[in-house]
N, C-alpha and C positions, 0 to 999 in steps of 0.2 A: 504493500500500500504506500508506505513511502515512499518508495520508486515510483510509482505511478502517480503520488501525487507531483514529483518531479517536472511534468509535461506543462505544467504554467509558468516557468520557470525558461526552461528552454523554449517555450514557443515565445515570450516575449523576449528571450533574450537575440532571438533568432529577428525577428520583427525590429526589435532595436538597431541591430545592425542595418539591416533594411534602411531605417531613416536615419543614417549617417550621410545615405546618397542623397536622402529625400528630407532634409531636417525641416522644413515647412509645412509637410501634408499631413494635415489634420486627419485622414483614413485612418494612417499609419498610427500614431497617438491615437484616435482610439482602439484601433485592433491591440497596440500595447497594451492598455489599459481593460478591455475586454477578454484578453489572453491570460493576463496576471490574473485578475481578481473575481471572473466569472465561480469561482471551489467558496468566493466568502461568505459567510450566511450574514443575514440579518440579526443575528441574535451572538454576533463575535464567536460563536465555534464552527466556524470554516478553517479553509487552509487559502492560500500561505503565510499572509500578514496577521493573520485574526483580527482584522475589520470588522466593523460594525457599522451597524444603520447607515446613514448618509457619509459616512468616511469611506463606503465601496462608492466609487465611481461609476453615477447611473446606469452607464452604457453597459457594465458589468451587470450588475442588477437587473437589469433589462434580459441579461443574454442566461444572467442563471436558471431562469421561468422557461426560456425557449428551450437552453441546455437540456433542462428536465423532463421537459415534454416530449423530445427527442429519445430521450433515449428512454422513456415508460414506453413510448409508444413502439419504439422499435425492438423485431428481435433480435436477439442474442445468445452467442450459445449456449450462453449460462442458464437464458431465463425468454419467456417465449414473450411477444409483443402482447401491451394490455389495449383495450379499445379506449378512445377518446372520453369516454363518461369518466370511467375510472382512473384515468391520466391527470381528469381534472379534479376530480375528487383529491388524489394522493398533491395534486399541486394546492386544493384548498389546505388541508392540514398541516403545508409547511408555511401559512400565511403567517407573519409576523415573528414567525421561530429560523427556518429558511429562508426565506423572500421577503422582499418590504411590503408590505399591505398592500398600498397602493398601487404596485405591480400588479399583485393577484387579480386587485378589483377589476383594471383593467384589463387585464387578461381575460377575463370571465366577461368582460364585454364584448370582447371579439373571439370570444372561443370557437363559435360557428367557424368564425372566416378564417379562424388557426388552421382548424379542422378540414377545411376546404384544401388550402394552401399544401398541408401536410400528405393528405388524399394526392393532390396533380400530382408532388414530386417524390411521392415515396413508391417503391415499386414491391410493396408488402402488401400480400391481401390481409382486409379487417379481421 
């Protein structure tokens, strides 16, 4: 597990180099910042910095809700793909502990259109 939580680390460090070429593109900065800090919770027991609330970097915050829903939803060899109801269910129960609230709420507003979105480009049947 520690090894694998290693992968935020090196993808932003890998990124950083990247904008050595590019030190003005705001992409880049926030792909840094979404590569680091997407493992922090809202409630400071994530990895790597142990961040909390508004100290993670919205676009992280952002990308942890997507992260999670990716990967409930998809399978793997470990563990079989859940449907969209229960994806969103398991993303309710980390509101405020996982995720900043206000992420979820909004999330839960465009769950349909997640779900659409997820459906075009995922090539897993429900």
């Amino acid at each position: 597990f520690e090894y694998m939580k290693s992968h935020v680390e090196i993808g932003a460090d890998t990124l950083e180099a990247v904008q050595k070429n590019n030190p003005e593109n705001a992409f880049i900065t926030m792909g840094i910042e979404i590569t680091r800090y997407h493992h922090e919770r809202w409630d400071g027991a994530g990895y790597n910095r142990g961040l909390k609330e508004t100290e993670i970097p919205l676009c992280a915050r952002i990308m942890s809700v997507v992260d999670v829903y990716d990967a409930i939803r998809s399978r793997r060899c470990y563990k079989p793909a859940r449907n969209h109801d229960e994806t969103c269910r398991e993303i309710l129960r980390g509101r405020a502990t996982q995720f900043d609230p206000e992420i979820v709420d909004l999330f839960m507003e465009i769950a349909s259109e997640v779900q659409k979105v997820w459906k075009s480009h995922s090539n897993q049947e429900e």
